[in-house]
N, C-alpha and C positions, 0 to 999 in steps of 0.2 A: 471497551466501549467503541471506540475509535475501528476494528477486524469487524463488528457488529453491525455497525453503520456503513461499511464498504458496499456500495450496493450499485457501483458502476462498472457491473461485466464481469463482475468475476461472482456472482453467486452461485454458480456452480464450481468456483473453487475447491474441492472434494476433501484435502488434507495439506496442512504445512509443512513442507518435508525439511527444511531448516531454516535457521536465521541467521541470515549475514552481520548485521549491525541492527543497534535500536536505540535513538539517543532521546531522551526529553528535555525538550529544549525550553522551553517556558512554563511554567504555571498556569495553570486555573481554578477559578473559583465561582462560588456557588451564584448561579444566575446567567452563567455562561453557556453557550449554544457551543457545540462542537460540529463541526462539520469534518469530511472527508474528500479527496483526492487521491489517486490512483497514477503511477506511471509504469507502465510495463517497460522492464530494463533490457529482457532477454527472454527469447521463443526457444525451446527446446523439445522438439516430436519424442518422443518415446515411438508412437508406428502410431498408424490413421485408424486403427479401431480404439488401442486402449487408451489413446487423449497424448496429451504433452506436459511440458515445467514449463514454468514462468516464472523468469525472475521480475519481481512486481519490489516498488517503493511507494511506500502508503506513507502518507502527511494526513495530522489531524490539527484542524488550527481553531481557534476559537474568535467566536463573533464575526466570523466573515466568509462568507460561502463561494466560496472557488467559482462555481459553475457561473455566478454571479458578476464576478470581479478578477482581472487578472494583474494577478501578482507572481512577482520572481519567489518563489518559495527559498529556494536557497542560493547561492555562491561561494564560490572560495574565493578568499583573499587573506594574500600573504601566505597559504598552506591551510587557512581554518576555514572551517564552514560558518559561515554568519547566513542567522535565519532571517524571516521576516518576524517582525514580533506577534504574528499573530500562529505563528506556529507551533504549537504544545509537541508535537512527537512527528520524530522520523522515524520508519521500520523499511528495512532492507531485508526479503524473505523472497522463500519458493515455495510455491504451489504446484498440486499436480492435479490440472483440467482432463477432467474424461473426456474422448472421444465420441464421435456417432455414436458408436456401439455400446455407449455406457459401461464401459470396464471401472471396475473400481482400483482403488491405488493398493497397494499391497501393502497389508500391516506389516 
């Protein structure tokens, strides 16, 4: 749900080429709103026609809309990541963006 509702600049996202980490951090339940945030971590060209990677970190939090409200999504301390409680799921992943030239990603 949360890859589905990503719809801040990467819908042309073409293919997940791996996952780095993906932790769910809270619970949700029925009557709750999910919303989405996007951090791009890392730009990687592959060449200027067939597109480039992206390492991207998606946050899905519930009842509270990012775009809206700013909050510290996450921090370390002490060595652990402590979330905001309104955060349901981190994913740490790569994408590969096509190019001008609309190349596709290679199966």
């Amino acid at each position: 749900v949360a890859r589905a509702a990503q719809f801040d600049g990467l819908e042309n996202a073409e293919r997940i080429l791996g996952w780095n980490a993906g932790t769910h951090v809270n619970p949700t339940y029925a009557g709750d709103t999910i919303y989405t945030t996007t951090l791009v971590r890392e730009k990687r060209p592959v060449s200027a026609k067939s597109g480039g990677i992206l390492r991207v970190q998606l946050y899905a939090l519930k009842n509270l809309d990012p775009a809206k409200e700013t909050i510290k999504l996450a921090e370390i301390e002490a060595g652990r990541t402590m979330y905001h409680p309104n955060v349901v799921l981190d994913l740490d992943y790569y994408v590969f963006v096509p190019g001008r030239g609309g190349a596709k990603a290679q199966a």
